[in-house]
C-alpha positions in Angstrom: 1.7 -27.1 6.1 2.0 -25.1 9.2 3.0 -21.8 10.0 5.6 -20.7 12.2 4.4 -17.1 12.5 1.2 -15.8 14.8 -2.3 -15.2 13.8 -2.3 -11.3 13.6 -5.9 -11.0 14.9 -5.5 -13.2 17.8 -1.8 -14.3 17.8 -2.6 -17.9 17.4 0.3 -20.1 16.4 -2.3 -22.9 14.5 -2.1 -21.9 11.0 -1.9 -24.0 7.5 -1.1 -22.7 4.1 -4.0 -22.9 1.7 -2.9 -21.0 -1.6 -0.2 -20.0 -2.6 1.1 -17.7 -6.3 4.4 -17.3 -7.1 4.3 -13.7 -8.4 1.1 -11.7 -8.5 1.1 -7.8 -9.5 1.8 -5.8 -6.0 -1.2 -3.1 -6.7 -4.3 -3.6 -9.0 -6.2 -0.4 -9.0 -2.7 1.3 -10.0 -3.5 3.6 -13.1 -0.2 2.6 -15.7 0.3 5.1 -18.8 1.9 2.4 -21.0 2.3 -1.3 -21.8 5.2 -2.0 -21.4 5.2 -0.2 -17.8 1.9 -2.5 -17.2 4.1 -5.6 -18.0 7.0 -4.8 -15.7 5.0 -3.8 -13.2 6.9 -5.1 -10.2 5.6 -8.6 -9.1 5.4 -10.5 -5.2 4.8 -13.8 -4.0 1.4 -14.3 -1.8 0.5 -16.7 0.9 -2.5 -17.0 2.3 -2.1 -18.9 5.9 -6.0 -19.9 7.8 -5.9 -19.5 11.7 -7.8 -22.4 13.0 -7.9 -20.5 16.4 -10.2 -17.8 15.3 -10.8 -18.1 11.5 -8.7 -15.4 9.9 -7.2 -15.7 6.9 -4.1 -13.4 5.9 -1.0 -13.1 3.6 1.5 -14.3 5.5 4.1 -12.7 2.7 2.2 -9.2 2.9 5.0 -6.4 2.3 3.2 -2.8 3.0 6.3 -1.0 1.8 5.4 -2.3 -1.9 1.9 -1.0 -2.1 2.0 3.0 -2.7 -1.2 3.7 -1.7 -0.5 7.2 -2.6 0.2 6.9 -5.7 -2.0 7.2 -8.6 -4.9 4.7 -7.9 -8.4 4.3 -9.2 -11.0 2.0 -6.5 -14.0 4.2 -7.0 -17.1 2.2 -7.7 -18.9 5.1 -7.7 -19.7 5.3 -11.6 -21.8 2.1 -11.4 -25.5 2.9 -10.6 -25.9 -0.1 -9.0 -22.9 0.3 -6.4 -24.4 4.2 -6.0 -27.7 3.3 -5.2 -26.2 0.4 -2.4 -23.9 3.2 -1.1 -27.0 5.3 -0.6 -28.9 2.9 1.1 -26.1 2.0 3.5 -25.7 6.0 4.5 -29.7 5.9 5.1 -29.6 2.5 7.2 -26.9 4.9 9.3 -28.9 7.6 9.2 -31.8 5.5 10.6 -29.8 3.6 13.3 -27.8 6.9 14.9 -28.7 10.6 15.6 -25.2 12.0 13.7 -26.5 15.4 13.1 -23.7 17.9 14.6 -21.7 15.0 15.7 -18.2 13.9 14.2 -18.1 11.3 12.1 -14.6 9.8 11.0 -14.3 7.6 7.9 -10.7 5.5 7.8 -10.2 4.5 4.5 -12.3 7.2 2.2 -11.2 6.8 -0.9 -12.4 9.8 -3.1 -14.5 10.7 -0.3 -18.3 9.7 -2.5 -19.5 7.9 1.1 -18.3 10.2 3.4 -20.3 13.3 1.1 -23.1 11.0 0.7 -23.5 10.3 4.8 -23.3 14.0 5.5 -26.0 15.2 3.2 -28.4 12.8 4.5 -27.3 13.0 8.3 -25.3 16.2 8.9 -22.3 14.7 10.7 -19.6 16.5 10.5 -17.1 14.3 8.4 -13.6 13.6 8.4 -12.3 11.4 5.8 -8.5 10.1 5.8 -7.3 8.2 3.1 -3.6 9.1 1.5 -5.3 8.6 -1.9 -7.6 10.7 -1.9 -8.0 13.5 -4.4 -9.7 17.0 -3.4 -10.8 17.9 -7.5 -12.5 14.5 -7.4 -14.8 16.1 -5.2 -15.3 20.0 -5.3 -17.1 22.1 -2.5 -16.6 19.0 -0.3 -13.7 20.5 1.5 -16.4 22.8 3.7 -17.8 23.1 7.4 -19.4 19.7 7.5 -16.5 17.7 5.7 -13.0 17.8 5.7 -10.2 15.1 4.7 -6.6 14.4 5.6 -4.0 12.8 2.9 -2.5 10.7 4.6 -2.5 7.3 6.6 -4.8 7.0 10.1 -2.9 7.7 13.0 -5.0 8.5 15.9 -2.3 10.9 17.2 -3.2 13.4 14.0 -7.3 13.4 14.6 -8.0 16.3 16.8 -11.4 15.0 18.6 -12.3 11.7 19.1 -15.5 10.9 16.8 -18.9 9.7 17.7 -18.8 7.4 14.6 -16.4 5.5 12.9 -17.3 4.4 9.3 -14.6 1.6 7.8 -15.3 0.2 4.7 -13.1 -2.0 2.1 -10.3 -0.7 4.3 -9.3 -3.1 6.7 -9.0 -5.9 4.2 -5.8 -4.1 3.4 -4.2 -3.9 6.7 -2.0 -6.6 7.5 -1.8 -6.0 11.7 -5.5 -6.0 12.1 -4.9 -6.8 16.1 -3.0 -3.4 16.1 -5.1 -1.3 13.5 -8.0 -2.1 16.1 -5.8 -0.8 19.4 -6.0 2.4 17.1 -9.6 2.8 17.0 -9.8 2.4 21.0 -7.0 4.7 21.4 -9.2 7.1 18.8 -11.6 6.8 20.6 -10.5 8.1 23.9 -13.2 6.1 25.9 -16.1 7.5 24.4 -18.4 4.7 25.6 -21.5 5.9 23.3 -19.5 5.9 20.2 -21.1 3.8 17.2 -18.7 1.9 14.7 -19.6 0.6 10.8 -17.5 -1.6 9.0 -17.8 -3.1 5.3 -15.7 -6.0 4.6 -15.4 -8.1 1.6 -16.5 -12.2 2.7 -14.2 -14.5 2.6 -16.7 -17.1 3.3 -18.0 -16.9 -0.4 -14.4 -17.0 -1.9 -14.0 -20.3 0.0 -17.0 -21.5 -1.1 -16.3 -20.7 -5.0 -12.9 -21.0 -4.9 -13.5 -17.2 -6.2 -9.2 -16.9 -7.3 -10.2 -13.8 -8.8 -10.8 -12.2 -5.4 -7.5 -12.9 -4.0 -4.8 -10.3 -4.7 -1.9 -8.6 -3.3 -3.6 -5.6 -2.0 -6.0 -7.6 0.2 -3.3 -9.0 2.6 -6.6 -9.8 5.1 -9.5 -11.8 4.7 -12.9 -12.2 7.4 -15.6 -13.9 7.4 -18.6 -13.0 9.3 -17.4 -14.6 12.8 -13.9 -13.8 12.1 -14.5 -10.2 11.5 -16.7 -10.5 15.1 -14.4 -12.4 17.0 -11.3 -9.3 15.9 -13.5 -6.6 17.5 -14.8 -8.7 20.8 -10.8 -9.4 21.1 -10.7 -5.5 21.0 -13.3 -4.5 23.8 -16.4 -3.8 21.0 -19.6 -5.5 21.0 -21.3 -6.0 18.0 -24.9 -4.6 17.3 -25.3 -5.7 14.3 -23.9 -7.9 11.6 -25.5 -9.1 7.9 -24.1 -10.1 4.3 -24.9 -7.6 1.7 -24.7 -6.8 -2.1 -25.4 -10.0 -3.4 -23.2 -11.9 -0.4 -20.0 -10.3 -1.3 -19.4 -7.9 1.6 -19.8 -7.9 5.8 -21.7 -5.4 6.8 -21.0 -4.5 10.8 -22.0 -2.4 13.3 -20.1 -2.0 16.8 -20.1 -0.2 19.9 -17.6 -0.2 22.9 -18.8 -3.6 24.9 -21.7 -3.2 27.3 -22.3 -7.3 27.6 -24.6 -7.6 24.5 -24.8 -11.4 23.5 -23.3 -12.7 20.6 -24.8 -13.2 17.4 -25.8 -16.4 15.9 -23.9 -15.3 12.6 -20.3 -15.2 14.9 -20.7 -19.0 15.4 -19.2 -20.7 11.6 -15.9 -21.4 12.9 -16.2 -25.3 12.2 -17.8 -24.6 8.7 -14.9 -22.1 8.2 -12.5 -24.1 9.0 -13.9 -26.8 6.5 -14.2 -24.6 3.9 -10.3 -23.5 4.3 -9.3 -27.3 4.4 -11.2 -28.1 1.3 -10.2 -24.6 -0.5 -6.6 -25.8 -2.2 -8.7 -28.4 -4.1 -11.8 -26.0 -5.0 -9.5 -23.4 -6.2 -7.5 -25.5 -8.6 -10.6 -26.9 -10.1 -12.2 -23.4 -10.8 -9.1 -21.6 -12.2 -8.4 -24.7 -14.4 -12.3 -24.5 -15.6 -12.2 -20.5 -16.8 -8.3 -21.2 -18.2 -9.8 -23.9 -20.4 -13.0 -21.5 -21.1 -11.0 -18.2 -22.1 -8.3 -20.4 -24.4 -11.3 -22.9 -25.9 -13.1 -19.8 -27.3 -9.8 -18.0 -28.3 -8.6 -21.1 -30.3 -11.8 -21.0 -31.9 -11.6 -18.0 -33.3 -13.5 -15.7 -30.7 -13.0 -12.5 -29.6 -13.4 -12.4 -25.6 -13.7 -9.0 -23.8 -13.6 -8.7 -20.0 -15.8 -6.2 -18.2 -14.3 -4.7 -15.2 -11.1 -3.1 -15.3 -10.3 -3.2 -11.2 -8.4 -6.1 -9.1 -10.8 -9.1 -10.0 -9.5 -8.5 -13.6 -6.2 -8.2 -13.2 -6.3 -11.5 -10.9 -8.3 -13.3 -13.2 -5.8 -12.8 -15.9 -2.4 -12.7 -14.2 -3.3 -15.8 -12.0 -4.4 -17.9 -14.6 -1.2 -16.3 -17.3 -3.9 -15.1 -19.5 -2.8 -12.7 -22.1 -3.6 -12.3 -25.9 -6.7 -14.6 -25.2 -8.6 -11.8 -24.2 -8.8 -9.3 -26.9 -10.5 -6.3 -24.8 -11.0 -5.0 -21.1 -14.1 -2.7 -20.5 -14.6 -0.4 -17.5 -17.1 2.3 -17.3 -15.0 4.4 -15.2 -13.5 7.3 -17.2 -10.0 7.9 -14.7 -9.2 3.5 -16.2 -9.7 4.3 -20.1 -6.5 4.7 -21.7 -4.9 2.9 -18.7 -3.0 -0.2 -18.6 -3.6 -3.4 -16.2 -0.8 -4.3 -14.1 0.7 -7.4 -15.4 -0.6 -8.2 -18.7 -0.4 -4.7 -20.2 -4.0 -4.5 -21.2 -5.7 -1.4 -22.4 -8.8 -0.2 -20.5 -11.8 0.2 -23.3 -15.1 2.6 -22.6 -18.2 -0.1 -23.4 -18.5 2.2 -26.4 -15.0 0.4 -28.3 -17.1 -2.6 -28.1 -19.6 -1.4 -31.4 -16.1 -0.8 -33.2 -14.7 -5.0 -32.5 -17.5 -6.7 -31.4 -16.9 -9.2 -28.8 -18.4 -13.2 -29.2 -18.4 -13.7 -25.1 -17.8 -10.9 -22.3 -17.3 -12.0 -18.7 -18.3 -10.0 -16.2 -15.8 -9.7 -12.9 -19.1 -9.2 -10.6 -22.6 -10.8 -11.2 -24.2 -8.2 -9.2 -23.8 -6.3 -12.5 -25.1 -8.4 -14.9 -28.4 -6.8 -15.5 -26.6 -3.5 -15.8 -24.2 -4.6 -18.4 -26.6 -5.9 -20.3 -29.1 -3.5 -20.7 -25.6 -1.3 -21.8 -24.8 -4.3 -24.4 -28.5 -4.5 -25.6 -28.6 -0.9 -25.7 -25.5 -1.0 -28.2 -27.0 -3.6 -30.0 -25.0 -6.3 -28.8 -26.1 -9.5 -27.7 -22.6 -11.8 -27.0 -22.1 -14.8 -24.8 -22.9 -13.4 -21.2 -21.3 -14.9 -18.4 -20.3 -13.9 -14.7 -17.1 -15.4 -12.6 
């Protein structure tokens, strides 16, 4: 089917529907206090519409006014020693690519402000972080001479200097008028032509691919893949230096600078296998959710207790996509701010690993297989050796 609307990263008129969910929770990372709350937490539609003119794939039914990105929200990866020790090695490849000491570094999108601390200890930039979620006790002594933060949205009109770097990551999936959101950064910028750029992205090439349902949700109103995240920031006057998959495959890692004529990279060119992964995706997607619907509800009919392990979106996708409820007896996140919390949509409590000893599971799936070692040395260290399996 074909869209009426324009491709918001390059206002293409060539777009086709390729999924499509009926009502899907409007926020994912929400922290809910009760059950009940959890089950009525408001629900949307989502349609995702692929532009064939430049590869982009977005939520056509995206309402901004429904997420509350202010609110009380928990993304933070950064109690996972395996996302900590990638976030440090991403701040040392910056460190070892540009000279930020005594320059100003602005994150968009910093969360609790862990990357943003992390880059200015090992460079000493001069951070600003801007994220309307974030939470100053989440981080004490950060708010000091060499990093500050605003609550609030980006607005290039409320950062007082333009920065020499601009670090973006996991933030502009959830913009839904990337065209525009990348006007701001040139207008941040203020023509500072030896300004550098970093941007992490989650791949959409791979969810094609796997028909991965479980990374598709309401929050994420935009999806790149390597070329398509390219072709947004050439559209925008940027050329881009650099350009790689990382942690496992799952996210685009990009550097970018204001364009001088550097030559594209070989990676921009996947537009054809893009756009025959997105014609074959309805299909792939239907087959995969129908396999882990059947696996969940074959092992809860027989009697087996199934936990899930990773309490963020992925979770609450994986269950309120495929209308899984009671079949999963117990969620498991090591982040302390999601125990005692409820998922959005099915009402779930969020377990510490240690509520595993007390009711111990027969299979635990795993929401990322980058984690799988971790988990189970945690599970073996408990004494627990269940069914292990990754989405």
């Amino acid at each position: 089917m074909s869209g009426t609307r324009a491709c918001p990263a390059c206002s293409s008129r060539d777009l086709t529907e390729i999924y499509r969910l009926e009502a899907i929770p409007v926020q994912s990372c929400i922290l809910l206090e009760s059950a009940e709350e959890a089950r009525q937490f408001p629900r949307h539609p989502l349609v995702l519409m692929f532009c064939g003119g430049c590869g982009f794939i977005f939520n056509a039914v995206f309402d901004l006014s429904l997420v509350d990105y202010a609110s009380a929200t928990e993304e933070s990866q950064h109690f996972s020693g395996t996302f900590n020790r990638f976030a440090r090695d991403l701040a040392a490849e910056a460190a070892s690519l540009y000279d930020l000491k005594g320059k100003r570094t602005l994150e968009i999108g910093c969360g609790k402000g862990e990357f943003l601390q992390e880059l200015a200890r090992q460079t000493g930039t001069l951070g600003l972080g801007v994220d309307p979620g974030f939470i100053p006790e989440r981080l004490p002594g950060a708010q000091g001479q060499q990093i500050s933060f605003q609550r609030e949205f980006f607005d290039p009109a409320t950062i007082a200097e333009p920065p020499d770097f601009v670090v973006c990551r996991h933030t502009l999936e959830h913009i839904p008028e990337v065209g525009r959101f990348m006007q701001d950064i040139v207008q941040v910028l203020d023509g500072h032509t030896a300004a550098g750029l970093f941007f992490e992205t989650p791949d959409v090439q791979r969810v094609l691919q796997e028909g991965a349902f479980w990374d598709i949700y309401y929050e994420h109103c935009s999806y790149f893949t390597q070329g398509s995240h390219a072709r947004l920031f050439r559209r925008a006057g940027f050329d881009v230096t650099g350009l790689y998959l990382a942690y496992d495959g799952q996210y685009i890692i990009q550097y970018a600078a204001p364009a001088a004529g550097r030559p594209a990279l070989p990676q921009e060119d996947d537009l054809d296998t893009v756009r025959a992964l997105a014609a074959r995706f309805p299909q792939k997607v239907a087959e995969v959710r129908r396999h882990w619907t059947e696996f969940v509800r074959s092992r809860h009919a027989a009697g087996q207790r199934v936990a899930v392990w990773g309490g963020g979106s992925k979770c609450v996708s994986f269950l309120t996509t495929n209308g899984l409820g009671a079949e999963v007896a117990q969620v498991i996140d090591i982040n302390p701010f999601k125990q005692g919390k409820y998922l959005p949509g099915t009402g779930h409590p969020v377990s510490a690993p240690d509520s595993l000893q007390e009711a111990p599971p027969d299979t635990v799936i795993v929401m990322n297989p980058v984690y799988l070692p971790e988990i189970g040395a945690q599970l073996s260290a408990m004494g627990l050796a269940p069914e292990l399996v990754a989405v």
